[in-house]
C-alpha positions as YAML, in Angstrom:
chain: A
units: angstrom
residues:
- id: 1
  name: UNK
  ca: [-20.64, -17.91, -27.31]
- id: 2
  name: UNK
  ca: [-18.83, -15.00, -30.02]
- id: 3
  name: UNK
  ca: [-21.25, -12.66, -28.27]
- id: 4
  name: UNK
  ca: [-20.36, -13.70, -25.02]
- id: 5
  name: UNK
  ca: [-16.94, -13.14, -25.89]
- id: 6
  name: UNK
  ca: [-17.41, -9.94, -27.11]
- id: 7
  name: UNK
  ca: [-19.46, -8.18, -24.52]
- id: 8
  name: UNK
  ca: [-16.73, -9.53, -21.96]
- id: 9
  name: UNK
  ca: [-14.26, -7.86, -23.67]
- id: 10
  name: UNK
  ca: [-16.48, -4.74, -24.07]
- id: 11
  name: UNK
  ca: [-17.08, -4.73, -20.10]
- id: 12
  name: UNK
  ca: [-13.44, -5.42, -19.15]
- id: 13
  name: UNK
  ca: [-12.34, -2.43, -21.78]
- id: 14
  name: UNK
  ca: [-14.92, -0.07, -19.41]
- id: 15
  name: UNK
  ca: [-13.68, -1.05, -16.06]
- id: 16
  name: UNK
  ca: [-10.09, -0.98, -17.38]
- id: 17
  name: UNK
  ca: [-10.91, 2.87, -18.36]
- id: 18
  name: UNK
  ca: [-12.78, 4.08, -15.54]
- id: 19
  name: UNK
  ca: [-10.11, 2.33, -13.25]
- id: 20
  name: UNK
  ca: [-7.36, 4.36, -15.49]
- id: 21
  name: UNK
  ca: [-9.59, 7.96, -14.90]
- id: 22
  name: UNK
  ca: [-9.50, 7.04, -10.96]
- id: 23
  name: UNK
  ca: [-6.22, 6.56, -10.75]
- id: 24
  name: UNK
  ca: [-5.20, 9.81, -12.90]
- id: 25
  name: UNK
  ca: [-7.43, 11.88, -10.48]
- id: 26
  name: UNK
  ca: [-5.53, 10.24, -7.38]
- id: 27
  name: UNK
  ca: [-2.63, 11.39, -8.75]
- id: 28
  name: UNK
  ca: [-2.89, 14.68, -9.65]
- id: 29
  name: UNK
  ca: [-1.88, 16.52, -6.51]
- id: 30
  name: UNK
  ca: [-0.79, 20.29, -5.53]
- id: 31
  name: UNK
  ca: [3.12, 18.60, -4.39]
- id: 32
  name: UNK
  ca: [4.90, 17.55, -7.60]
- id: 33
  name: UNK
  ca: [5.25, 13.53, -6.90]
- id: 34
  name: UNK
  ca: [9.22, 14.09, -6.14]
- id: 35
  name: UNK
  ca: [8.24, 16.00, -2.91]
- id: 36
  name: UNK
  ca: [6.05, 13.80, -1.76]
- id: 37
  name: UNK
  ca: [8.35, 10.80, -1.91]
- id: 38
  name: UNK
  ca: [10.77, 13.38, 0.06]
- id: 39
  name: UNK
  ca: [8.72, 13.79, 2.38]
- id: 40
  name: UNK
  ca: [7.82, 10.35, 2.56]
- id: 41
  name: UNK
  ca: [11.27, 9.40, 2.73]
- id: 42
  name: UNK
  ca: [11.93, 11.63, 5.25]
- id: 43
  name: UNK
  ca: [9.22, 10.64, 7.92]
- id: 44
  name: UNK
  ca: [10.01, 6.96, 7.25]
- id: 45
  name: UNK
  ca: [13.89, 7.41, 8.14]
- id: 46
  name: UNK
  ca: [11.98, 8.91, 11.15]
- id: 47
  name: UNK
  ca: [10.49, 6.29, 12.34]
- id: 48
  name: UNK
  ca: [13.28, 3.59, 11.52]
- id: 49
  name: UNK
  ca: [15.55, 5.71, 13.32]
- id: 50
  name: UNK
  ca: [13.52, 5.70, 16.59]
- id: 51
  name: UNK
  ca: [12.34, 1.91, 16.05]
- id: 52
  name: UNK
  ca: [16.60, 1.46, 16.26]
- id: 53
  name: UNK
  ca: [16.94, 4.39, 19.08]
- id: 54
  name: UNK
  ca: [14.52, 2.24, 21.09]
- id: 55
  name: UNK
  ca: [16.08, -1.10, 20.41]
- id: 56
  name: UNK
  ca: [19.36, 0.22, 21.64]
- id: 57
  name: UNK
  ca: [17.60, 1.45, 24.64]
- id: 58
  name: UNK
  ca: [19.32, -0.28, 28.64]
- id: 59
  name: UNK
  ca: [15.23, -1.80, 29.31]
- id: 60
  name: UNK
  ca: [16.60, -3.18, 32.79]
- id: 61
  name: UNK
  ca: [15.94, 0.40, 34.43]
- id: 62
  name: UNK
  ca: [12.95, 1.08, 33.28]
- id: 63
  name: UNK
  ca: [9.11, -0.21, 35.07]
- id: 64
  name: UNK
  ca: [6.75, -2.63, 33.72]
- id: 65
  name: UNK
  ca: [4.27, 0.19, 32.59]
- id: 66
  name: UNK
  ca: [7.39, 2.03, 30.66]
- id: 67
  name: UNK
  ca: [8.31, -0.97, 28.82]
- id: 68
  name: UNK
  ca: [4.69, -1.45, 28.19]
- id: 69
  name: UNK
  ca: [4.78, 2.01, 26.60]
- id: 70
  name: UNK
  ca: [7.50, 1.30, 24.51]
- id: 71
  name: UNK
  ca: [6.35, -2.21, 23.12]
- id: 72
  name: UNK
  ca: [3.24, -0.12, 21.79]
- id: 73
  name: UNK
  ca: [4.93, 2.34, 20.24]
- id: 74
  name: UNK
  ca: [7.32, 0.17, 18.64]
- id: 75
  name: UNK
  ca: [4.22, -1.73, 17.42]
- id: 76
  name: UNK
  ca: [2.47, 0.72, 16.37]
- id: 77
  name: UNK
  ca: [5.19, 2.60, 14.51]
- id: 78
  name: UNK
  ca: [5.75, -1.25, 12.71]
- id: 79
  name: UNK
  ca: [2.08, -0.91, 11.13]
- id: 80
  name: UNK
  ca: [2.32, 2.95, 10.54]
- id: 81
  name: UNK
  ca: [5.74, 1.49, 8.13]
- id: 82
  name: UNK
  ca: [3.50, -1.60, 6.78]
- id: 83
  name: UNK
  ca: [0.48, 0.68, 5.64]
- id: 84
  name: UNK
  ca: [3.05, 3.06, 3.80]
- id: 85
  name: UNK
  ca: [4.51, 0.00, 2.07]
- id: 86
  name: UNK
  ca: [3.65, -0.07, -1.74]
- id: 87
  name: UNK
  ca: [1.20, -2.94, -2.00]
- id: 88
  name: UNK
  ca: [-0.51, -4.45, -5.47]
- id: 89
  name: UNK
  ca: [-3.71, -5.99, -4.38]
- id: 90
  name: UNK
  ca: [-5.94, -8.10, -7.61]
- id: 91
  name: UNK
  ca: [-8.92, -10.14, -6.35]
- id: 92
  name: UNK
  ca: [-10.02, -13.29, -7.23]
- id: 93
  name: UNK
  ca: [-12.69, -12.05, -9.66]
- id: 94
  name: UNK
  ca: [-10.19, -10.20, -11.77]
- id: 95
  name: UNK
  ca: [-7.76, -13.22, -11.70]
- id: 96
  name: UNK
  ca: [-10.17, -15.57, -13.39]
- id: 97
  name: UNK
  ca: [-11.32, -12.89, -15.75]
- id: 98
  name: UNK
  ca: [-8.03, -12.35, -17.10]
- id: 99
  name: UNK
  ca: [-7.09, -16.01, -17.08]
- id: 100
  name: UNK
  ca: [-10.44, -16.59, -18.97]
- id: 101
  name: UNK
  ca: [-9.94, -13.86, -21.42]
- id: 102
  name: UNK
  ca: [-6.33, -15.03, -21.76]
- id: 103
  name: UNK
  ca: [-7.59, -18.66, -22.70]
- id: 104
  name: UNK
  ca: [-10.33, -17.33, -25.08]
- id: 105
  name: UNK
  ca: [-8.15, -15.29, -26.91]
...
């Protein structure tokens, strides 16, 4: 069971480090990380802006086919926003690792 223990703790220390080396080669970029949250920024006040520009829109005069349009863009302007949300994603694997490692420690 100790050597159970052990090499768990040896193979969570690994994945912990090569998962630290990805994510510090993600990161590294030619933008400093400022500009690209500008730019970010920028593009997402964008698309709010023309989500509300639409909303705001007199829809009586327009055809079928144009409000069509317009329902897909808003729609797919809505996912464009949800994909550039900041999102923390752990699997069920890793949750019962760490709760295991938690308990056996």
């Amino acid at each position: 069971m100790k050597k159970l223990t052990v090499y768990l703790i040896g193979i969570i220390m690994l994945l912990l480090n090569a998962a630290a080396l990805q994510a510090e080669n993600e990161t590294s970029s030619a933008l400093p990380a400022t500009t690209i949250e500008n730019i970010e920024s920028a593009e997402t006040e964008i698309l709010v802006e023309r989500i509300e520009y639409i909303d705001e829109m007199d829809k009586s005069d327009l055809s079928s086919s144009e409000k069509r349009e317009l329902r897909k863009e808003v729609r797919s302007i809505q996912k464009e926003l949800v994909q550039r949300g900041t999102y923390i994603y752990i699997s069920g694997t890793a949750i019962i690792i760490i709760l295991l490692l938690i308990l056996l420690l």
